[in-house]
C-alpha positions as CSV (number, residue, x, y, z in Angstrom):
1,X,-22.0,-31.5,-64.9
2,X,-23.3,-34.3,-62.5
3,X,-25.6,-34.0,-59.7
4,X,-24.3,-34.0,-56.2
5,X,-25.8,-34.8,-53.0
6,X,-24.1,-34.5,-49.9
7,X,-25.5,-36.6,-47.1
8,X,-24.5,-36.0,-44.0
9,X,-25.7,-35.7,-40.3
10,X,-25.3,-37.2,-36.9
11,X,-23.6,-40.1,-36.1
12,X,-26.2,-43.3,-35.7
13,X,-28.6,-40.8,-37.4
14,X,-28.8,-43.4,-40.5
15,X,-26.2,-42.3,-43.2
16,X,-25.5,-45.5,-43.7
17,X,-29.2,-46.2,-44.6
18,X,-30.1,-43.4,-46.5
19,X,-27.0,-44.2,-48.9
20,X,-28.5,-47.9,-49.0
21,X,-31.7,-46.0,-50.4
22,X,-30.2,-43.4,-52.8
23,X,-28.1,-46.9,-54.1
24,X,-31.7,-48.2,-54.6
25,X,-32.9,-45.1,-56.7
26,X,-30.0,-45.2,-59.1
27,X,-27.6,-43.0,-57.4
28,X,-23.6,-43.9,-57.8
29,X,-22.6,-44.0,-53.6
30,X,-19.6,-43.6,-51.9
31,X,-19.9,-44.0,-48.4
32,X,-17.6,-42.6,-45.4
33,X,-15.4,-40.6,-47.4
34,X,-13.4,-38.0,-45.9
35,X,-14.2,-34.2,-46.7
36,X,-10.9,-33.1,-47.8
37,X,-11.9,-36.2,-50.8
38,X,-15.2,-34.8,-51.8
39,X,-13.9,-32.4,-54.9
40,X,-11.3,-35.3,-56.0
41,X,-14.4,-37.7,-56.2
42,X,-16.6,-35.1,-57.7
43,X,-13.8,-34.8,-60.2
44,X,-13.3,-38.3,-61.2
45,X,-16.5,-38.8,-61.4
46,X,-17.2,-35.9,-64.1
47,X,-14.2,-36.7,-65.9
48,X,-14.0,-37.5,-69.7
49,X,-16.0,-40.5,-70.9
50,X,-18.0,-40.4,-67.5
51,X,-21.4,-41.6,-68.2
52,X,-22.4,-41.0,-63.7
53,X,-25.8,-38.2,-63.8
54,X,-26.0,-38.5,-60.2
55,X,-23.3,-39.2,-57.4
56,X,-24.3,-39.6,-53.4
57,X,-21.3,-38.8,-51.1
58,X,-21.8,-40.0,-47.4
59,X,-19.4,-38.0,-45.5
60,X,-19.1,-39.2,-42.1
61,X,-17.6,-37.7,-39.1
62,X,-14.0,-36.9,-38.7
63,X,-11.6,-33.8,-37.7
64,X,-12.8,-32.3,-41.1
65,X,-16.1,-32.4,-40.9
66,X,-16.2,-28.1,-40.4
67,X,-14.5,-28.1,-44.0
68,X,-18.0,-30.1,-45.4
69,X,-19.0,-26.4,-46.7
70,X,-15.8,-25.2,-48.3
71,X,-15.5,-29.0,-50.2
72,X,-19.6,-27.9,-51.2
73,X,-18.0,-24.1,-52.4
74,X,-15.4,-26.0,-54.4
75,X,-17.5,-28.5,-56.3
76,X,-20.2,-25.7,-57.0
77,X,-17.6,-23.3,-58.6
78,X,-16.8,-26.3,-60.8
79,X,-20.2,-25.9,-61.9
80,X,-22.0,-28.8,-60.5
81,X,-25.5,-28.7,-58.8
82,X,-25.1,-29.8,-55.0
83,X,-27.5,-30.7,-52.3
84,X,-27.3,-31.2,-48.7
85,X,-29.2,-34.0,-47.2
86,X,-28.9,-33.9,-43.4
87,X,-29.9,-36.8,-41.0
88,X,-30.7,-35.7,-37.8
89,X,-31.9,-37.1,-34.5
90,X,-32.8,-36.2,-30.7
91,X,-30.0,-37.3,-28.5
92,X,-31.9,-39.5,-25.9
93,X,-32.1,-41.6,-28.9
94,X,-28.6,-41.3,-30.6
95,X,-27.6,-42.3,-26.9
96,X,-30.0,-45.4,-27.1
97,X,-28.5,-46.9,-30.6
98,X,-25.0,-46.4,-29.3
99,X,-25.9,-48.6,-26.4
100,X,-28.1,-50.5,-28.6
101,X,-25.0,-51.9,-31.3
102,X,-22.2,-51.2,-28.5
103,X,-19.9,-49.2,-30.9
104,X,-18.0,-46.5,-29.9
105,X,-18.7,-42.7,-31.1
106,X,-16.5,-41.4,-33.6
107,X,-15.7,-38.2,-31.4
108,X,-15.5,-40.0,-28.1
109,X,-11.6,-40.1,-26.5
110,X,-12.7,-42.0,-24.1
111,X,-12.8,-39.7,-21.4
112,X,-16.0,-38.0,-22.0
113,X,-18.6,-40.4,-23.1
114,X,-20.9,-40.6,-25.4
115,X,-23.3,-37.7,-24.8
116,X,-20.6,-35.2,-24.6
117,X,-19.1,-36.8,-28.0
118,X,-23.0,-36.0,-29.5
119,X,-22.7,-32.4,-28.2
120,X,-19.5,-31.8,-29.6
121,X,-20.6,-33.1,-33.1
122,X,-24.0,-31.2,-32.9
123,X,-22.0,-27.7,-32.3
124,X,-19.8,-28.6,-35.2
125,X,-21.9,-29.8,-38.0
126,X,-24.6,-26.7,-37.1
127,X,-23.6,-24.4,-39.6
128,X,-23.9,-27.6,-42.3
129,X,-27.5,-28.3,-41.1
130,X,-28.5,-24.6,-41.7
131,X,-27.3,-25.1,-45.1
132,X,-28.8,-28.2,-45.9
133,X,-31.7,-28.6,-48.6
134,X,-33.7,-31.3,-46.7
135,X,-32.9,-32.7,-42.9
136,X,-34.5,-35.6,-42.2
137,X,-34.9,-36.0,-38.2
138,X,-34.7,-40.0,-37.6
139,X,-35.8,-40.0,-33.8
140,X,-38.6,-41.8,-34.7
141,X,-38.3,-43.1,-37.9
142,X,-37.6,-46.6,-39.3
143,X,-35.7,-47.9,-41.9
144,X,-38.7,-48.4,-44.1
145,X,-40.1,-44.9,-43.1
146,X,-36.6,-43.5,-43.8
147,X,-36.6,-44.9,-47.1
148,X,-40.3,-43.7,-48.1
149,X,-39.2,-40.0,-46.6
150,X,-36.6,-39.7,-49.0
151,X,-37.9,-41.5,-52.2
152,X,-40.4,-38.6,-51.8
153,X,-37.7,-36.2,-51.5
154,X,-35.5,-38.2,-54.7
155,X,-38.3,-39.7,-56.9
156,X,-36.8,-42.4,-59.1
157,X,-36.5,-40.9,-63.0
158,X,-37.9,-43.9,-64.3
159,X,-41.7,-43.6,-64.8
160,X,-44.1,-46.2,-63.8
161,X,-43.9,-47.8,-60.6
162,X,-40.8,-48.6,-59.0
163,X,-42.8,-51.9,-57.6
164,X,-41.2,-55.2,-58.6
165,X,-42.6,-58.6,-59.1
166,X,-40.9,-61.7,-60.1
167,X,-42.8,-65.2,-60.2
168,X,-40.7,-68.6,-59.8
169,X,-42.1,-71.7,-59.8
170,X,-40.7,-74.2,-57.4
171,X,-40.7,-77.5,-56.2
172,X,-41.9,-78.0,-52.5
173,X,-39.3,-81.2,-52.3
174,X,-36.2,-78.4,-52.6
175,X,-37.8,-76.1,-50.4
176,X,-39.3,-72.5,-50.1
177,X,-37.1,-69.8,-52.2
178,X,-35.2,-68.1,-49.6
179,X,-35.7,-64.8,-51.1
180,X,-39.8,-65.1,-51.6
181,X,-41.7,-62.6,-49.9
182,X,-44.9,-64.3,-50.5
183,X,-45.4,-67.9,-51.2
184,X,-48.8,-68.7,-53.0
185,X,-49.8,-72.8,-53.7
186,X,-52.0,-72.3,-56.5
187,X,-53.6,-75.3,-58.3
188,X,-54.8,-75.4,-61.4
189,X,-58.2,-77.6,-62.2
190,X,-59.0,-78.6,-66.0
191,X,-62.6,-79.9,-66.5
């Protein structure tokens, strides 16, 4: 038996990023797959000689998204233990990161824009979002606040803090590490 979380939602609601984050907690991802995949995956993954505890599927938007709870049925009478994590946000803003990274929405045919696209996806994933275990609206959430909203929501197993430090020395003549995200000059002074 593994544990399951679903994460789905809105287009441009942050999927994307909240897989990013569940990645970061220990979570085995698997990003855009297709509903009709999720039990296959599910499968795989619990198989014989399988050490995953905990497997995030982002499913994304596509002409199967209604069958999202009958893929949730499936895996649950296999007996694993599934969650629903549902990204939402106001459509003013959905409308503003379309613009915002020019991409086209995954239910727009070109004929009815974007907003209509929105609408249409809102009507259909509504019965998911009444059966999810958290929603998480984005509307005015970064990525960092995204991330802190749902380590709350996932806390790491690991006890401890989850803060990482690692000190490098370096040579000013080769530069500033590129990855540092604080540089300290510290001398030291033997009397």
């Amino acid at each position: 038996m593994i544990d399951v979380l679903l994460i789905t939602g809105l287009s441009g609601a942050g999927r994307s990023q909240a897989a990013d984050v569940m990645e970061d907690l220990g979570w085995s991802v698997v990003d855009n797959l297709p509903t009709p995949l999720v039990d296959k995956i599910v499968e795989l993954a619990s198989g014989p000689g399988s050490t995953l505890g905990k497997l995030a599927l982002v499913v994304g938007t596509s002409p199967h998204q209604s069958d999202i709870l009958g893929a949730i049925a499936t895996v649950e009478a296999a007996g694993h233990q599934v969650r629903i994590l549902f990204l939402d946000a106001s459509t003013p803003e959905l409308v503003r990161r379309y613009a915002a990274t020019r991409r086209r929405h995954p239910l727009d045919d070109g004929s009815s824009g974007v907003l209509d696209a929105i609408e249409r996806e809102r009507s259909v994933l509504e019965p998911v979002k009444a059966e999810a275990d958290l929603v998480v609206d984005t509307t005015d959430l970064n990525v960092h606040q995204l991330k802190a909203s749902l380590i709350g929501a996932f806390p790491p197993e690991q006890s401890g803090s989850t803060l990482q430090v690692a000190l490098v020395s370096f040579g000013y003549k080769h530069g500033l590490p590129l990855d540092a995200d604080i540089v300290m000059d510290l001398s030291l002074i033997h009397i």
